[in-house]
PABA-442726 format. One record per residue (C-alpha): residue number from 0; y, z, x; chain. Coordinates in Angstrom, 2 decimals, padded with zeros to 5 digits. Last residue first. Layout:
BEGIN
{NUM, {Y, Z, X}, "A"}
...
This chain:
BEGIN
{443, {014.31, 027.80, 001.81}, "A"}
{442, {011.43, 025.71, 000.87}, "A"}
{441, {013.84, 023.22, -001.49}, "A"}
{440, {016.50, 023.18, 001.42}, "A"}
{439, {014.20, 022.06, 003.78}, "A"}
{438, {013.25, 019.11, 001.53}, "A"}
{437, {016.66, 018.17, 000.98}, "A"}
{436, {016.67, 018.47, 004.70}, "A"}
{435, {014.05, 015.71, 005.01}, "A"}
{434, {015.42, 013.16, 002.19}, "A"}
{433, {018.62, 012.96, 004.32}, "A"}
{432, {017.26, 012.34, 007.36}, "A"}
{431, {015.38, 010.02, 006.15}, "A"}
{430, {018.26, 008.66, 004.16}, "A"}
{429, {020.32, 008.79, 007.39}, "A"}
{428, {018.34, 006.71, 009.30}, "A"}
{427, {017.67, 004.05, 006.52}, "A"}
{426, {021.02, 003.59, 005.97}, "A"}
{425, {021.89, 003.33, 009.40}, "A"}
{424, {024.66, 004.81, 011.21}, "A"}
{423, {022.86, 007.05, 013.99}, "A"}
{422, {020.83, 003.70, 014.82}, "A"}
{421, {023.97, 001.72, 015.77}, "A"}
{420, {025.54, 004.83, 017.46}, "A"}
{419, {022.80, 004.77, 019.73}, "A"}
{418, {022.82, 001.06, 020.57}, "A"}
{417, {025.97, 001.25, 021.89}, "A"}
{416, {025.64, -000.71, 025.17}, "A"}
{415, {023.98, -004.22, 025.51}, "A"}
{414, {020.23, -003.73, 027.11}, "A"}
{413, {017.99, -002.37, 024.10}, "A"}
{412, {019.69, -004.37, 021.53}, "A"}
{411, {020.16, -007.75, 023.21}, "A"}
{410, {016.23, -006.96, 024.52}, "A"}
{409, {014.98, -006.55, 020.54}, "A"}
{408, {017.42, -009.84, 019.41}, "A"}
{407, {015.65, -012.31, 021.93}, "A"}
{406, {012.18, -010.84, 020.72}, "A"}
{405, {012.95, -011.78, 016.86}, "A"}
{404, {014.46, -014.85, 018.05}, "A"}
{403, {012.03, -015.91, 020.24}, "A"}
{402, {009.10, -014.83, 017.59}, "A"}
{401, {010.78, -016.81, 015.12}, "A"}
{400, {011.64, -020.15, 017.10}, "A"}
{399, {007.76, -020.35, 019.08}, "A"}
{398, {006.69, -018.79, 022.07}, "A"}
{397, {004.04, -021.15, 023.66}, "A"}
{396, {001.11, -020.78, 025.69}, "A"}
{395, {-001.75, -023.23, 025.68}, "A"}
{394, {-000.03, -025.97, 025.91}, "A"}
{393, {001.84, -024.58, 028.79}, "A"}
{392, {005.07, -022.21, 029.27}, "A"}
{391, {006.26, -023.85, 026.22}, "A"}
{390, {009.65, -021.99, 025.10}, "A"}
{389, {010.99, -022.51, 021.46}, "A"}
{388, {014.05, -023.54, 020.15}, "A"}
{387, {013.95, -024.01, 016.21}, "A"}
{386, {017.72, -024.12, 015.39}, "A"}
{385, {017.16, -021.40, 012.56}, "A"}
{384, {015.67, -019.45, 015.01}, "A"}
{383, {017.34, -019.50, 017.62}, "A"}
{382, {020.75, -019.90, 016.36}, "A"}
{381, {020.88, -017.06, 013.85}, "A"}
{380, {019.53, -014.99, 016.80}, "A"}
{379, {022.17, -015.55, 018.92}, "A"}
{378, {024.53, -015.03, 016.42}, "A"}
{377, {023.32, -011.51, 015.15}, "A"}
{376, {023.13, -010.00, 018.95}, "A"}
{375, {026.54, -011.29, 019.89}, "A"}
{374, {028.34, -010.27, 016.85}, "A"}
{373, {026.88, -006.65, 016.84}, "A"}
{372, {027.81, -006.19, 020.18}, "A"}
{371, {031.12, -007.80, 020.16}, "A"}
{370, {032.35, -005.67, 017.23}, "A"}
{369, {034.18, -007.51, 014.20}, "A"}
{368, {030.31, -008.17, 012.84}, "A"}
{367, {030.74, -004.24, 011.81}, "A"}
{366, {027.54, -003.50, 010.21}, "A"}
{365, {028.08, -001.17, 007.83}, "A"}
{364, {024.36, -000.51, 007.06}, "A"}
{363, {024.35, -002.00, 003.38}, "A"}
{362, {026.18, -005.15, 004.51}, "A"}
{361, {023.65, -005.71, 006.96}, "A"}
{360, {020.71, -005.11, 004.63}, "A"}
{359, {022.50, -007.25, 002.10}, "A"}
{358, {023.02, -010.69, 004.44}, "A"}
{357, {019.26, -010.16, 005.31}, "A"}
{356, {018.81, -009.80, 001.80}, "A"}
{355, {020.45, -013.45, 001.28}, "A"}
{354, {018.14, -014.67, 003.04}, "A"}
{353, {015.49, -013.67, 001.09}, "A"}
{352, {017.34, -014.14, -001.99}, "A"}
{351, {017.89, -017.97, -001.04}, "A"}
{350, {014.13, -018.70, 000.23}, "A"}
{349, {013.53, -017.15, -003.49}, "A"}
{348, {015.93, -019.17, -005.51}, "A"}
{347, {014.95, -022.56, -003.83}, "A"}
{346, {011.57, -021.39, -004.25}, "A"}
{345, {011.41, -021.17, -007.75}, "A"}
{344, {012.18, -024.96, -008.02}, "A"}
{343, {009.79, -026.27, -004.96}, "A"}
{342, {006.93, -024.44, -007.10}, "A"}
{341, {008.34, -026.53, -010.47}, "A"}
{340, {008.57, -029.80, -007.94}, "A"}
{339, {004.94, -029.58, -006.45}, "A"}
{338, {003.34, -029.22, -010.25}, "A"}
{337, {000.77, -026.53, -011.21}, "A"}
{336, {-002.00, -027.63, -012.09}, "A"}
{335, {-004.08, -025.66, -008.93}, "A"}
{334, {-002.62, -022.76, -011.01}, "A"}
{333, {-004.81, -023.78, -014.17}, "A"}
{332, {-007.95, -024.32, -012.19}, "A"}
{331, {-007.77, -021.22, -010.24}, "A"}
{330, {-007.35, -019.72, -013.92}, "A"}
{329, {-010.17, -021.65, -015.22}, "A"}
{328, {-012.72, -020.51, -012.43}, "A"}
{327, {-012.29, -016.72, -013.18}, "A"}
{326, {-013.48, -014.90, -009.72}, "A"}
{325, {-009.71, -014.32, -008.94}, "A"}
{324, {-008.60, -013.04, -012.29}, "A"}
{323, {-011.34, -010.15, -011.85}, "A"}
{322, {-009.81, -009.05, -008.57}, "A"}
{321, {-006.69, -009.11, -009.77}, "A"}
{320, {-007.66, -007.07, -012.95}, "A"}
{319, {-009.25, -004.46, -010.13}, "A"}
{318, {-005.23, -004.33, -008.56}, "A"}
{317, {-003.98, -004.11, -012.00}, "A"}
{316, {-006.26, -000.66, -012.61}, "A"}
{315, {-005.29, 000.46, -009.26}, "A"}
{314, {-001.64, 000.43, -010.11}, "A"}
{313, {-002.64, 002.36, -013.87}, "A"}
{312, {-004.90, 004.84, -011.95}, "A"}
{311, {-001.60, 005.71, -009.27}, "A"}
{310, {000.00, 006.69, -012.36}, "A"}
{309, {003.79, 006.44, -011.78}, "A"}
{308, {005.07, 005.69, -015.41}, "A"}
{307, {008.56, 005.81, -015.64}, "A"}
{306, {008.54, 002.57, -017.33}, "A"}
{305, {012.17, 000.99, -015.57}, "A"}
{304, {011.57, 002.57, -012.10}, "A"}
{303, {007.82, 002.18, -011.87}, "A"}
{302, {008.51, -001.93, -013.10}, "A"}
{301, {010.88, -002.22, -010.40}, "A"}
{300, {008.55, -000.55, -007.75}, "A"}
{299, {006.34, -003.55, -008.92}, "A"}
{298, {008.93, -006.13, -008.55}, "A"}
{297, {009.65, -004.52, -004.87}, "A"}
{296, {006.01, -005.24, -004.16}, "A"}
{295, {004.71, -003.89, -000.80}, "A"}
{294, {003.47, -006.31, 001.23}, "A"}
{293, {-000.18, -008.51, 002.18}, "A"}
{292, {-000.98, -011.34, 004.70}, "A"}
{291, {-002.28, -014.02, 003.19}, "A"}
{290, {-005.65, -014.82, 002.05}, "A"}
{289, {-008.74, -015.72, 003.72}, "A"}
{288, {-011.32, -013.11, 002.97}, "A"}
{287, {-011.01, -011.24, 006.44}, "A"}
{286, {-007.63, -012.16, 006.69}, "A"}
{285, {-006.46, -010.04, 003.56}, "A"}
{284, {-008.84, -007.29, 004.61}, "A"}
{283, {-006.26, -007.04, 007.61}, "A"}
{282, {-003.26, -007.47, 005.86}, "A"}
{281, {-004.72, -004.66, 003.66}, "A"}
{280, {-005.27, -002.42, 006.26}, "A"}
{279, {-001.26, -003.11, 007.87}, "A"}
{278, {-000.52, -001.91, 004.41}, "A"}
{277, {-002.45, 000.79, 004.74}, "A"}
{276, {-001.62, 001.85, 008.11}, "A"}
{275, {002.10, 001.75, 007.30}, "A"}
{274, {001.64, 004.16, 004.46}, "A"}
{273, {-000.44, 006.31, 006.03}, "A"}
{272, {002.43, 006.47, 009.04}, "A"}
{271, {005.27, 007.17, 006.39}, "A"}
{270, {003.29, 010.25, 005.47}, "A"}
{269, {001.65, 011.23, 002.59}, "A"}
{268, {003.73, 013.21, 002.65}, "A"}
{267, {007.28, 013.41, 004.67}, "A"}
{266, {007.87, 009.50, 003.97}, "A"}
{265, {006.60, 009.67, 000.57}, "A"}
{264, {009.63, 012.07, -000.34}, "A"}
{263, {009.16, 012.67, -004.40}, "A"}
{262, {011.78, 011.62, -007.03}, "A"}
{261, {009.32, 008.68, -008.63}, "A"}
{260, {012.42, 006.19, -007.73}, "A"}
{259, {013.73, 007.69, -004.72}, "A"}
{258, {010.63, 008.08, -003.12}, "A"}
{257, {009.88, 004.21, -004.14}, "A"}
{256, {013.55, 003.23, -002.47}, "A"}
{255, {012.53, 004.85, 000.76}, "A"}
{254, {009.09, 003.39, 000.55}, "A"}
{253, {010.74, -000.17, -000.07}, "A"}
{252, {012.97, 000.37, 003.04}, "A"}
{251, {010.37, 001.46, 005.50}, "A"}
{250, {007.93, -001.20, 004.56}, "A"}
{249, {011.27, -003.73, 005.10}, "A"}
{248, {011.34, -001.98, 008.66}, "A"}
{247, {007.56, -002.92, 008.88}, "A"}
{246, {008.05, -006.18, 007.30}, "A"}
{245, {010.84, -007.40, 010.55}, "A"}
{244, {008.28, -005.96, 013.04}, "A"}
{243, {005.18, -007.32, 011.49}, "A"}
{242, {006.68, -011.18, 011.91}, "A"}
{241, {006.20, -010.63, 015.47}, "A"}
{240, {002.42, -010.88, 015.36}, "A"}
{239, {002.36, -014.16, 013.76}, "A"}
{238, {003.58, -016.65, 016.19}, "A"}
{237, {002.96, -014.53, 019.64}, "A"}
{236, {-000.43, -014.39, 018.06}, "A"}
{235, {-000.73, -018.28, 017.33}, "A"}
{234, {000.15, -018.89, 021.11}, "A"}
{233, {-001.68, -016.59, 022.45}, "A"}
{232, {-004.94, -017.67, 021.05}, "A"}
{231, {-007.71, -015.72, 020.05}, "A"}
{230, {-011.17, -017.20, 018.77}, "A"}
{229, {-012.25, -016.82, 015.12}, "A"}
{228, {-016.17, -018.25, 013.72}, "A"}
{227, {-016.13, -020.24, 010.21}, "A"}
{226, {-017.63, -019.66, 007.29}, "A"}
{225, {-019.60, -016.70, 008.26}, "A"}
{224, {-018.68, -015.57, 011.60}, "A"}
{223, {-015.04, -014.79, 010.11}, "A"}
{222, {-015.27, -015.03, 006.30}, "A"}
{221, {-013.01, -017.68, 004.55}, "A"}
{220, {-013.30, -017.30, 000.56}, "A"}
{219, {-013.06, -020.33, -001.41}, "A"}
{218, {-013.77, -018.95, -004.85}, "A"}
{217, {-016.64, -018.16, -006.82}, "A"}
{216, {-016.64, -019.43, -009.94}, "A"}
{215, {-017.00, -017.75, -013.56}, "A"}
{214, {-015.17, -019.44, -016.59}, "A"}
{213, {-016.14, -023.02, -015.05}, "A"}
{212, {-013.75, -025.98, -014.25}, "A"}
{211, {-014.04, -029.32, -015.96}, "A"}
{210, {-010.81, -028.39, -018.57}, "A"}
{209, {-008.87, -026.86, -016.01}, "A"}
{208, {-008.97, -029.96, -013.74}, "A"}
{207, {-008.73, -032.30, -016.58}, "A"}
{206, {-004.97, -030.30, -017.32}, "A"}
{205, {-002.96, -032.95, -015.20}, "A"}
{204, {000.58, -031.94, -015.61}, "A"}
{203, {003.42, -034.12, -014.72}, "A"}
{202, {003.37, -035.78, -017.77}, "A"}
{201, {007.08, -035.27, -018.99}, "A"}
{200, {005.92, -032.74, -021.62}, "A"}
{199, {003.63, -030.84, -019.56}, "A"}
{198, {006.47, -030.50, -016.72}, "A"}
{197, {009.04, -028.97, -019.53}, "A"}
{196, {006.03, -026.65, -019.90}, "A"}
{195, {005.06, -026.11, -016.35}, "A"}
{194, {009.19, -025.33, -015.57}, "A"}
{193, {009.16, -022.66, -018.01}, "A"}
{192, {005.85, -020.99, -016.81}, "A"}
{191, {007.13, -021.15, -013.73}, "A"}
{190, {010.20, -019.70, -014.17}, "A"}
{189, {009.01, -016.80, -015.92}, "A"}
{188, {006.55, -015.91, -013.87}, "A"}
{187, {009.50, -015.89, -011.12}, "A"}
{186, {011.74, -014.17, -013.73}, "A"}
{185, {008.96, -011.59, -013.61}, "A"}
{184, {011.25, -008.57, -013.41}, "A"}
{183, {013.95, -008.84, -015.87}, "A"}
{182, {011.19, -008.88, -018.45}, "A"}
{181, {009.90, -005.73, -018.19}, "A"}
{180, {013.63, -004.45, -019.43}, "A"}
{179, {016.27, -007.15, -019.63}, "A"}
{178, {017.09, -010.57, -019.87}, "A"}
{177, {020.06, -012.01, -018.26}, "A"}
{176, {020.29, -012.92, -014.95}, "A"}
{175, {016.74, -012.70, -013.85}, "A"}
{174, {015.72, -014.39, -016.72}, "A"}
{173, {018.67, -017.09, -016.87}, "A"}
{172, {018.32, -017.61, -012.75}, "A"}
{171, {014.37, -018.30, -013.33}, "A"}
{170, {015.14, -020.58, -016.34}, "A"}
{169, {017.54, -022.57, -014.69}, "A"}
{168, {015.49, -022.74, -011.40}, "A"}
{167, {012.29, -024.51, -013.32}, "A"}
{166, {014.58, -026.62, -015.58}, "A"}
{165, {016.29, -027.78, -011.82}, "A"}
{164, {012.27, -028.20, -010.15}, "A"}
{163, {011.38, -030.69, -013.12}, "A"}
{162, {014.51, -032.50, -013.04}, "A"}
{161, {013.87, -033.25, -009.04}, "A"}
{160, {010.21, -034.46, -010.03}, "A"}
{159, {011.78, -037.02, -012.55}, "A"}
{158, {014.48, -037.81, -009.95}, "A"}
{157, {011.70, -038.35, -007.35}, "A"}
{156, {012.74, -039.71, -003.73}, "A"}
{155, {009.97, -040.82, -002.23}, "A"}
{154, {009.34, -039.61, 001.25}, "A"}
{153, {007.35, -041.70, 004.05}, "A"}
{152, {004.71, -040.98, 003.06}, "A"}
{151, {004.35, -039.92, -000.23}, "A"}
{150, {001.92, -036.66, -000.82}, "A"}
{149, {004.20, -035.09, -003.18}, "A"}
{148, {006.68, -037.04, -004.63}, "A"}
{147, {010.21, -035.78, -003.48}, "A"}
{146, {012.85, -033.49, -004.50}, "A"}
{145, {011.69, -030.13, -005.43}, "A"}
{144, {008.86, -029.77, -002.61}, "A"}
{143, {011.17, -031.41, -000.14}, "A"}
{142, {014.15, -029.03, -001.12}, "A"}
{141, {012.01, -025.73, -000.83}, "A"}
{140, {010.37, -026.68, 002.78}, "A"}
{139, {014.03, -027.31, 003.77}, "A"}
{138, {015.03, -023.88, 002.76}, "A"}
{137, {012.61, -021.83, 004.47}, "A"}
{136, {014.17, -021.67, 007.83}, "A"}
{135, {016.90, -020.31, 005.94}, "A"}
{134, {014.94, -017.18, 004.53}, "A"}
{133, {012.98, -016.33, 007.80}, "A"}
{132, {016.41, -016.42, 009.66}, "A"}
{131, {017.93, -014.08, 007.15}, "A"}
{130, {015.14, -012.16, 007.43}, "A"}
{129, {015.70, -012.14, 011.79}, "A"}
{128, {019.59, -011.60, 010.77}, "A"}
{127, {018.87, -008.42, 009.26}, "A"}
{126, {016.02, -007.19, 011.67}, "A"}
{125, {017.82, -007.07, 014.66}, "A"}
{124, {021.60, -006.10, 012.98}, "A"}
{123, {019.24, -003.28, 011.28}, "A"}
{122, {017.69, -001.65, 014.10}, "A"}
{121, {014.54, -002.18, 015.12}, "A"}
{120, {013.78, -000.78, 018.66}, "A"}
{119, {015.79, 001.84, 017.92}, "A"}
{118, {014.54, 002.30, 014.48}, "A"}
{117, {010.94, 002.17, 015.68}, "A"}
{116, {012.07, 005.41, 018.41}, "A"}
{115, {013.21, 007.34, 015.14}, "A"}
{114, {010.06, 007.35, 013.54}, "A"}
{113, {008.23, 010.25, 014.51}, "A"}
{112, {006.35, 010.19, 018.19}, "A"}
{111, {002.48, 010.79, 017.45}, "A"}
{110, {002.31, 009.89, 013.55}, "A"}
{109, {004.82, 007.23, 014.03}, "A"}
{108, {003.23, 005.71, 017.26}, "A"}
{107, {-000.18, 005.41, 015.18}, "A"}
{106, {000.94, 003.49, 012.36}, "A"}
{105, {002.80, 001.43, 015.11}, "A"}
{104, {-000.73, 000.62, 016.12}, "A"}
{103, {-002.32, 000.29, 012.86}, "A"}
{102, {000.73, -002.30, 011.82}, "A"}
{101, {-000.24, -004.08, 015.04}, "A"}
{100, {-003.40, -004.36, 013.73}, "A"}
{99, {-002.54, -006.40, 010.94}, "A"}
{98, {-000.15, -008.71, 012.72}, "A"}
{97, {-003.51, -009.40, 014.83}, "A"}
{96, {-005.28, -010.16, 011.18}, "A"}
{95, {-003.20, -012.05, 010.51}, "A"}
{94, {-003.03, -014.26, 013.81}, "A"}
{93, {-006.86, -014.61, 013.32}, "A"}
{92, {-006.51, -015.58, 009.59}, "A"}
{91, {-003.33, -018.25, 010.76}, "A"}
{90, {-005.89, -019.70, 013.39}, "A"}
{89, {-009.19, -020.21, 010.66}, "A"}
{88, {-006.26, -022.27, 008.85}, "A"}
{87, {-005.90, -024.56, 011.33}, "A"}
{86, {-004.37, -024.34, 014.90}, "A"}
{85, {-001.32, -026.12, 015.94}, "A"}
{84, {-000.01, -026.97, 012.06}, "A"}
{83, {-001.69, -023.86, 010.64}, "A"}
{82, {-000.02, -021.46, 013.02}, "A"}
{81, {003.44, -023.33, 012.06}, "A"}
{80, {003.27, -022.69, 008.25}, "A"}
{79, {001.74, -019.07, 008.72}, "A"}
{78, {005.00, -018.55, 010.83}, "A"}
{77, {006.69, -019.89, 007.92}, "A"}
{76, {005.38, -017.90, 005.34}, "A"}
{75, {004.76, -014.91, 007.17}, "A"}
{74, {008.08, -013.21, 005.55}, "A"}
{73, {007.02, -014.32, 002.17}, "A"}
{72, {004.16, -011.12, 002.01}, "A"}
{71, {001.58, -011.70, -000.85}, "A"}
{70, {001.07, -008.73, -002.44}, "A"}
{69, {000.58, -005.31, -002.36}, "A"}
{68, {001.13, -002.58, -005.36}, "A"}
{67, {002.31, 000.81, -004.90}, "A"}
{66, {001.66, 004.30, -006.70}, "A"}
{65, {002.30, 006.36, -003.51}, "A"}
{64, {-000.31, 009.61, -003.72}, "A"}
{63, {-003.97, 008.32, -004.09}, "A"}
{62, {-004.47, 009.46, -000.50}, "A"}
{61, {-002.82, 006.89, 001.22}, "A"}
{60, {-005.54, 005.68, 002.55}, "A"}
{59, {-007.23, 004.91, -000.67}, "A"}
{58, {-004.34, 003.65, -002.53}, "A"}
{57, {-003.37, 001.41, 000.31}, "A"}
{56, {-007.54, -000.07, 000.17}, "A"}
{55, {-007.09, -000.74, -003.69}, "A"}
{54, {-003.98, -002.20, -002.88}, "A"}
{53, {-005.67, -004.85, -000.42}, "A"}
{52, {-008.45, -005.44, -002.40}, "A"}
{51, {-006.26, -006.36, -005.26}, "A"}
{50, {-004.26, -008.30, -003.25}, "A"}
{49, {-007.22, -010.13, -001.50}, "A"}
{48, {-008.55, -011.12, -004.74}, "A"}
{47, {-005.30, -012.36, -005.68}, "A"}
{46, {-004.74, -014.01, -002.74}, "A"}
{45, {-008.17, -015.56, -002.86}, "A"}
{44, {-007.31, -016.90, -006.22}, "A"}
{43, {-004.80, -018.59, -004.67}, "A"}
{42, {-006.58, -020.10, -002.32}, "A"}
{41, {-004.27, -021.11, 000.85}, "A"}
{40, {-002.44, -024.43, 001.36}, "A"}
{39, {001.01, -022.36, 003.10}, "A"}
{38, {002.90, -023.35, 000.02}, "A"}
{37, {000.66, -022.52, -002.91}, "A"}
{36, {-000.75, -019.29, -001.10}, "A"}
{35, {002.67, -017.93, -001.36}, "A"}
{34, {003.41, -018.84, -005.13}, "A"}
{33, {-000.12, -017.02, -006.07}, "A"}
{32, {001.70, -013.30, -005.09}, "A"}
{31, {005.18, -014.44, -006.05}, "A"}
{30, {004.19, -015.21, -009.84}, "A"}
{29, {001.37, -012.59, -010.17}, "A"}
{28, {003.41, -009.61, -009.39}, "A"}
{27, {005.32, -008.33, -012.39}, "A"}
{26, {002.64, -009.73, -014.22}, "A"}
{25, {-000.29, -007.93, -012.80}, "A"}
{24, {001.73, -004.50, -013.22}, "A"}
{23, {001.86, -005.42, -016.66}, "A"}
{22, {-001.80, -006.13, -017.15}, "A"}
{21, {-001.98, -002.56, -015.49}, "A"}
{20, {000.02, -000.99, -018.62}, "A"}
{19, {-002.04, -002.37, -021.00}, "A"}
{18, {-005.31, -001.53, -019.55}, "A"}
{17, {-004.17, 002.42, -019.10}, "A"}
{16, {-002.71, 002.50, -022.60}, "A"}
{15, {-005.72, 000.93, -024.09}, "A"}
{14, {-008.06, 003.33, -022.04}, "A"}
{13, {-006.03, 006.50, -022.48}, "A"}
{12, {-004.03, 007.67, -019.56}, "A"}
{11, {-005.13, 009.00, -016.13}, "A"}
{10, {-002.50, 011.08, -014.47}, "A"}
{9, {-002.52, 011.59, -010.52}, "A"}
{8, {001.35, 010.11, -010.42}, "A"}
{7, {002.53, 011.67, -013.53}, "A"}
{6, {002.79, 009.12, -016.75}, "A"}
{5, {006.54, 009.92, -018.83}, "A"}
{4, {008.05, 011.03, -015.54}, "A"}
{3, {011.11, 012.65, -016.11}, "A"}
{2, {014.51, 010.65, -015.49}, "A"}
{1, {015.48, 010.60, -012.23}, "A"}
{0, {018.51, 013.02, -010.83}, "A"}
């Protein structure tokens, strides 16, 4: 049974209470949500405005009832990575928003049909190897930015640069590993701050930036029609618009943790489908502005679990800090100052534990890899995607590695036999169900 809730969901607390606890919600996500926008070339004070917006928006449609923050999502790094390369960035906003509107749809499917038909579409040995996929494809993007100078063409090996990204790792793996309380959940903000000072003292840090820039500046927001105007591509949809299959299931995962956590079922009410839309809303407000795609925090949900404070006012209060942080000129400045090597260092960790989740979601679902079917489906997939095989129909139209694999894996699963028993022996299925006839039981 959980603990009792020090701050109730609907409770507003005192001002210095209220703005204390939000500026730690803003840690707990400010490391992962600007370290996103650093490797895909985005503004990442448009990421935090976009975040804030974002959970602001989620709070709102979900009816001020699942205390959640939304960040930058990792899983569209890559895809965001390759949309960029064939289009530009005005591409990767218009594939974001797409993947945001497929969230709306689903959104839509789950009200109307329950959830059970997404899980057997998207059962875990689809989705588990696709993150582990998303996670490994990663991993060269995290060696070149720890090893090499940035810019240098060809590559220059950097030793210097290298130590930089290895003090930055240490001290993520040391905070994550052992500190505890608040603390054990920004080792990322912890890492980087670590690896910026040993940086500063081996001049790798340029602080002119910070010291030209103004308190108050408006950021470099993309508007559709405004800045630039979208047009729709196949190509750069079939690249984005599969990712929101594999962070839908994770949506479903985090909100199954979060009812555990506050000790209320969010998936019954507000209902997993306002959930869903909301998030997809804030991916969507997200390309509007020029940011990445937004996600559920787990670090957040961490900092619920370890507080017991589940005001939905205190989550909304770091999502308007966000905001505010965005517009402050110095602070852009200061994370533009950020060395290659000490974001390369924290990502070598993070690329890791998001493949390595993959590993844990199948692990967590019994996945018996000692049965054909399973074996087949995770394989081919594997193989795919980390191998980069894509299919060009024309120039126009192309499926690239993530969105064959992920598509590969969903017609394994729907055509090889057993796919039923699969679904019936899921975690996630049978905490719904689970969390549904405790609630029975309560009425009766």
């Amino acid at each position: 049974m959980n603990q009792k809730e020090s701050v109730g969901i609907r409770e507003i607390p005192k001002p210095g209470k209220w703005l204390t606890l939000s500026i730690q919600h803003l840690f707990a996500m400010f490391g992962a949500t600007i370290l996103v926008p650093f490797l895909v070339g985005l503004s990442p004070a448009v990421a935090l405005i976009s975040s804030g917006l974002g959970t602001l928006a989620y709070l709102v449609i979900t009816k001020g009832q699942i205390p959640a923050y939304l960040g930058s999502s990792f899983a569209f790094i890559m895809p965001i990575l390759l949309a960029k390369s064939l289009g530009g960035l005005e591409a990767v906003m218009v594939g974001s928003f797409l993947a945001g509107v497929v969230y709306g749809i689903i959104a839509l499917f789950i009200r109307t049909l329950g959830i059970k038909w997404l899980l057997q579409i998207f059962p875990p040995i689809v989705v588990g190897p696709v993150i582990i996929v998303i996670g490994l494809g990663l991993a060269t993007t995290a060696i070149d930015m720890a090893m090499y100078v940035p810019g240098s063409d060809p590559q220059e090996y950097s030793l210097l640069h290298f130590s930089a990204a290895l003090v930055t790792l240490a001290v993520t793996i040391v905070a994550a590993i052992y500190f505890r309380g608040f603390f054990s959940l920004i080792p990322v903000l912890l890492g980087i701050i670590g690896g910026y000072t040993y940086s500063y003292f081996v001049g790798l840090v340029d602080l002119a930036p910070v010291r030209e820039a103004q308190w108050i500046q408006m950021p470099d927001l993309m508007v559709p029609f405004v800045t630039y105007t979208p047009s729709f591509s196949w190509q750069i949809a079939l690249i984005m618009v599969p990712i929101a299959a594999v962070t839908i299931t994770e949506h479903i995962g985090d909100q199954m943790v979060l009812s555990k956590v506050v000790g209320k079922n969010f998936i019954e009410k507000p209902g997993l489908h306002r959930s869903i839309l909301g998030d997809g809303v804030a991916t969507m407000i997200a390309s509007l502005l020029g940011g990445p795609p937004n996600t559920t925090y787990g670090e957040n949900i961490g900092v619920l679990a370890i507080t017991r404070v589940f005001s939905v006012f205190i989550v909304g209060g770091a999502a308007v800090l966000a905001i505010l942080f965005g517009f402050v000129g110095k602070i852009s400045a200061l994370i533009g100052t950020i060395p290659t090597p000490v974001m390369g260092g924290v990502s070598i960790l993070l690329f890791g534990i998001i493949a390595s989740s993959g590993l844990r979601m199948l692990i967590d679902n019994n996945i018996d890899l000692g049965e054909k079917r399973n074996l087949v489906i995770s394989s081919v997939i594997l193989v795919l995607g980390v191998g980069g095989a894509t299919i060009e129909v024309t120039e126009e139209f192309q499926i690239a590695s993530m969105a064959l694999a992920t598509l590969t894996g969903i017609i394994l699963n729907l055509i090889i036999p057993g796919r039923d028993k699969d679904v019936q022996n899921s975690k996630i299925f049978s905490d719904i169900k689970e969390t549904n006839s405790t609630k029975k039981d309560s009425v009766a």
